[in-house]
Structures are given as structure tokens and as C-alpha cells.
N, C-alpha and C positions, 0 to 999 in steps of 0.2 A: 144596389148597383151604383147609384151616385156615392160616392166616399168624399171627406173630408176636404181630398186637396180640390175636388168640382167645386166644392161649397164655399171655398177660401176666392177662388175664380172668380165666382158667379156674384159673390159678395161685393166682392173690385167694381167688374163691369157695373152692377147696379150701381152702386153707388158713384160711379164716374157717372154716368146718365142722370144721376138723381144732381147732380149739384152743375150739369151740363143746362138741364130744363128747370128752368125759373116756376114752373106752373107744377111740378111735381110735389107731391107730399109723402110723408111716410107711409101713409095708409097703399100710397099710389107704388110706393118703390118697392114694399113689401108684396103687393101683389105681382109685379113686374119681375121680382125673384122668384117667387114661386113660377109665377108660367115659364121662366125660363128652363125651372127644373122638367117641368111635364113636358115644354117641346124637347130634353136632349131622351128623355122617357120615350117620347112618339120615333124617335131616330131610330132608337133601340128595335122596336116594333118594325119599320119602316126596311130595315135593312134585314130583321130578321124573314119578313116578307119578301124579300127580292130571292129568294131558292123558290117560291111559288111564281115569281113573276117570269124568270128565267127559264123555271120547268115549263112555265105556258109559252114560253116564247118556244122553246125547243121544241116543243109538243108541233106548232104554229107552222115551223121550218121544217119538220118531219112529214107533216102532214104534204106540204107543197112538194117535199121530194117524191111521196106516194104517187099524186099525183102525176107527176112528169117522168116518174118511169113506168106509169099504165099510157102514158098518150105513146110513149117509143116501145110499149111493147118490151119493156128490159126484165130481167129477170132480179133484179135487183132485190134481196130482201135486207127492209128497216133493221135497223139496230137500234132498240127501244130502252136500252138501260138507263142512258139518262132519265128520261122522261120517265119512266118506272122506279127511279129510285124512293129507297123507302124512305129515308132520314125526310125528303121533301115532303113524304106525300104525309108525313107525322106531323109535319109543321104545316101544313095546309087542313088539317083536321084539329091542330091544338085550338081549343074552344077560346083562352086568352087571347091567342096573338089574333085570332078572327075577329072577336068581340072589339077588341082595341082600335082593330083596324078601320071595321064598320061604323065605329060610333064617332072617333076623330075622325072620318071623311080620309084617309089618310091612302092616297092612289101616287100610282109611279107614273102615270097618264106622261104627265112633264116631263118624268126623268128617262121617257125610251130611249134616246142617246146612248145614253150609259148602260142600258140593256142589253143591245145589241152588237156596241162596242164588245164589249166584256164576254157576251156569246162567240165572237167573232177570234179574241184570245184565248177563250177554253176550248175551239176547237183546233186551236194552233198549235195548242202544250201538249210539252211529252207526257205529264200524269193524267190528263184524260185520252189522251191515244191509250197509252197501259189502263188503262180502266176500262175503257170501250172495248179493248183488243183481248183482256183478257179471258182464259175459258170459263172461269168463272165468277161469282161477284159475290162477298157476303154482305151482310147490315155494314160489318165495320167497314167494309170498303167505303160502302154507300156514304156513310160518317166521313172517313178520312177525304171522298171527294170534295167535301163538301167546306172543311176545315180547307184545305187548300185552296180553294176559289176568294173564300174571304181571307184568308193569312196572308195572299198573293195577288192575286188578281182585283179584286175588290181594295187591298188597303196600298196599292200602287195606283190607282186607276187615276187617271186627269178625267179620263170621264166619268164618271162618276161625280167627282168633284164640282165638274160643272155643270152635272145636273140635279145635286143637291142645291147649288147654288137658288137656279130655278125655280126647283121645289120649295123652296125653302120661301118665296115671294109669293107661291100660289096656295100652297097652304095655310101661310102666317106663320112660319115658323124662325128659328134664329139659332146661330150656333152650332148649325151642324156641321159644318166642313172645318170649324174650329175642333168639334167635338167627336167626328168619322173614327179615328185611331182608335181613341179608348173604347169607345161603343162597339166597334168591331172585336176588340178583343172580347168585349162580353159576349157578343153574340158565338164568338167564338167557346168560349165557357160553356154557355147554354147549349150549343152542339154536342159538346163532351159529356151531359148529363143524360145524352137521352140513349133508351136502352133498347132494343129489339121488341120488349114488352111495353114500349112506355105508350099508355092512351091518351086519348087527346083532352085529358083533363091531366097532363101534367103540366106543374107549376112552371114559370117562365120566372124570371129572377124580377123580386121588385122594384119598386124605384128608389126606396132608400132601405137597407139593413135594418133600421129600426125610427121610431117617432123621435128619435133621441138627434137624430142628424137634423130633420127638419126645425126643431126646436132651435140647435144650435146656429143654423142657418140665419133663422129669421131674430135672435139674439146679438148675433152679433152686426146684422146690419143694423138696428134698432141700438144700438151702444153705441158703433160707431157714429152717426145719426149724432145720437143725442151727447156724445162726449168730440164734438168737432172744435169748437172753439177751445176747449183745453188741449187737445190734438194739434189743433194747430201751433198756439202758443207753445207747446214745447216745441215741436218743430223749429218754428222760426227761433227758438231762443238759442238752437243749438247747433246754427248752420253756419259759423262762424268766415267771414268773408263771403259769404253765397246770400243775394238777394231774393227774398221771399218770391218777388214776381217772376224770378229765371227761374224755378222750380219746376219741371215739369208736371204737369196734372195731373197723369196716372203715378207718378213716384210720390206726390203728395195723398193720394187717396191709398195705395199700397201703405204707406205709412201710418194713417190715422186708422187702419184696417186692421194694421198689424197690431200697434199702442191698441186700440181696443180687446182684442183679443188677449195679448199680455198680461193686460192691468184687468180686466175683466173674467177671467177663465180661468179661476187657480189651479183646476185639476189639469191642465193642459199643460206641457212641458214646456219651457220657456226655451230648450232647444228646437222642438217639434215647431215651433211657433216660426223661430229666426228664421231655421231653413225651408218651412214652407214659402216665407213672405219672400225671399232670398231668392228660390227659385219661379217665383210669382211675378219679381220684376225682370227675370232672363228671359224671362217668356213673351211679355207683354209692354216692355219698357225700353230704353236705350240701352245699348252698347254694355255702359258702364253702370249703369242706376243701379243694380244689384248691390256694387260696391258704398256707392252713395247710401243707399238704403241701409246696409248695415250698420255703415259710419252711425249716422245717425241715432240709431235704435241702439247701437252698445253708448255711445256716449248719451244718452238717455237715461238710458236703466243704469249704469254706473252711477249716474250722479243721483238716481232717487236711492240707491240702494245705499251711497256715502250719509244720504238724509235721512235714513231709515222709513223711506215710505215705497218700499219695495219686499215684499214676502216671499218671492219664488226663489228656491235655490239659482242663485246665478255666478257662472262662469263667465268674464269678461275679458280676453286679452287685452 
């Protein structure tokens, strides 16, 4: 689930924290990146759980209307599709996402805000009136509802937002209203895998593709680490009129992030590399750093590659 460019991310942040606090070590930054992986992992879980949270809420507001149409005597009969849908009631029975949930303590208690907002807009939209109103309802519907709540209502929501916020202080958690977007697509993925058959020992997507990400992860925080002061020194040799100390902080960590990975990771493409790092500081940097950052890093690898202590095929305008 976490792919490379998360890894490139999560690397930065560390290591901007790591050289932020005087009292951290590696051992300390190392384990600080890893838990940031498992909390965007609990997200995953967190949000795949809110179709259980929403289904009990709906259930909660069905019930109150039973209720106050037996006190008026109304003839009124429930329309129970929501709350019977199956795609829900697969992910309130998958043995993963329940285990996950029970063992991180991981509750929406904080985030009802966001629950009830979000209930309040899915009874508004036209795709769950057609979905309520239809005469009939298959699995795939049940599915397609349910992709459309997260595709839409869930990855526009300001509430929501801020009550990950919340959650995110009461749980211990960090990074998720940075990290909502792409998590929700997965969970959105995760939706499309499951099948009218599927039991609740079907697989949930892991947190990394293979041991091969984690490795790289904690590699190259651990290089760049230990290759800082050579890091730097090219830096500073190459900033020609720009004073070492007007350098902003996260485009000096972006950089010795990038040089590490470059000069450290032969099999990695030294395109792949630029334009991760490239759009790493559009993200997280000023304005212009993107530009700056490149500067840099071509007039870098030009001049080691004029010195022959450069091996990756490179292209340099």
C-alpha cells in the first residue's frame, strides 16, 4: 500500500524532525519513521471502518424514525437498504479490518462530527435517492454506493478533516489529513476487490508490497544520516551567490535526501530520483525551491560526472 513516493515523504519529514531535536538519534529517527508508516496503515483501517460506523449510525436514525412514527400512529414503512447493505456488512465481518481495529484501540468516538455531517450529505445526493428509490438493488450496487461516498463525499469533506484532525491528538496518531487523498483511493481499491462471495477472511491490502520497501525506507534515512556533512559540503559548494544560512531547511534536507539516494541506490533511475525529489519540494517547500532544488542537484551530478566519480547514465541540460 505505501509505495515509494510515501517513503521519499516520510523520509524528508523525519529527518527534518531529526536535525530539528538536538536529543534525537538514529536509533530514535528510525523508529519515528517506521511509526509513521503504521499510523498512515491505522488511517487505512480507520476509514475503511467508517461504512461500519455510518451503517450504525444510519441504523441509530432509522431506528428514532420507527420510533416516532409508532407514537403518531403513521403508517410509514422503513426503507432499510442502507443499513442492509452487503458490501458494509462484508467489512464489518472481515476478520483483518476488526482485528486491526480492536488491537490499536482505533474508535471514531472524536471524529462523530464528521459522521453525521457526511450522513446529513448522503441523504441530500441524487445517487443515494436513486439508490433508495430504486425497485431493485444488486451486490454491485451495494459496491458502486459505497465507492461513491468515499470518491465524493468523504474525499471533499472539511469535516471529516477536522475530525481527523482530533483524532489524530487522541489516538497518537500524525499524517492523516496530509495522507486522507491517497488512503482513500486505496480504500477505494479495496472496495473493487471484494466479490458477492468474498468471506470475511478476505485479504485487506498490506502496508507495504513487499520487505523490499521497508528496507529501502530505513536505508536511506540511515545514508542520508550518515552522508550529512558530505551532503552538505556539496551543497554549500554549489550555491554560487546564495548564503548557506538563507537556505531554507526543508530544501536543504530535500536535497541531502535526494544526494543520498542518487549516489547511494545504483539500481534506482537517476530520472526517477530528480523527479521524485522535484515534486517533493512543490509539495512541501516554497514557491520556487523545486527550481532551486534542481539547480542544484544538475549542477552537482554534472560536475562529479566531468570528474568521473559519477556511474548512473546521466542526462544533464
Amino acid at each position: 500500500m505505501i509505495n515509494r513516493s510515501m517513503v521519499r515523504t516520510r523520509v524528508v519529514q523525519t529527518l527534518f524532525a531529526y536535525y530539528k531535536d538536538e536529543d534525537k538519534t538514529v536509533v530514535s529517527a528510525r523508529k519515528e519513521l517506521l511509526k509513521s508508516f503504521a499510523d498512515t496503515y491505522d488511517l487505512y483501517f480507520v476509514l475503511l471502518d467508517f461504512a461500519n460506523v455510518l451503517t450504525a449510525y444510519a441504523q441509530q436514525q432509522l431506528e428514532e424514525q420507527i420510533v416516532r412514527a409508532r407514537a403518531t400512529h403513521s403508517s410509514w414503512k422503513p426503507n432499510r437498504r442502507l443499513v442492509e447493505n452487503k458490501l458494509a456488512q462484508q467489512l464489518f465481518d472481515n476478520r483483518a479490518l476488526r482485528s486491526r481495529i480492536q488491537e490499536q484501540r482505533l474508535s471514531w468516538d472524536s471524529g462523530m462530527p464528521a459522521v453525521s455531517d457526511i450522513f446529513r450529505q448522503l441523504t441530500e445526493s441524487d445517487f443515494y435517492r436513486k439508490y433508495m428509490e430504486a425497485e431493485s438493488c444488486t451486490y454491485e450496487d451495494d459496491k458502486r454506493l459505497w465507492r461513491q461516498i468515499y470518491q465524493h463525499l468523504l474525499m471533499e469533506s472539511e469535516a471529516l478533516r477536522e475530525s481527523l484532525d482530533e483524532m489524530e491528538v487522541v489516538l497518537d496518531k500524525a499524517n492523516w489529513n496530509t495522507d486522507v487523498e491517497i488512503v482513500l483511493s486505496y480504500v477505494v481499491k479495496t472496495i473493487k476487490r471484494f466479490q458477492e462471495d468474498s468471506t470475511p477472511d478476505t485479504p485487506l491490502l498490506e502496508m507495504f508490497d513487499s520487505e523490499d520497501e521497508v528496507t529501502f525506507a530505513t536505508t536511506l534515512l540511515e545514508k542520508a544520516i550518515k552522508g550529512h556533512a558530505q551532503y552538505e559540503q556539496l551543497i554549500n559548494s554549489h550555491l554560487k551567490g546564495w548564503e548557506a544560512d538563507r537556505i531554507a531547511d526543508m530544501d536543504r534536507v530535500i536535497l541531502e535526501v535526494a544526494l543520498a539516494e542518487i549516489l547511494e541506490f545504483e539500481d534506482i533511475a537517476l530520472t526517477i530520483s530528480m523527479n521524485e525529489y522535484i515534486e517533493l519540494a512543490k509539495a512541501y517547500s516554497g514557491d520556487k525551491s523545486y527550481m532551486f532544488i534542481n539547480g542544484i542537484l544538475t549542477e552537482i551530478l554534472r560536475e562529479m560526472k566531468n570528474e568521473g566519480k559519477f556511474l548512473k547514465a546521466l542526462t544533464l541540460k
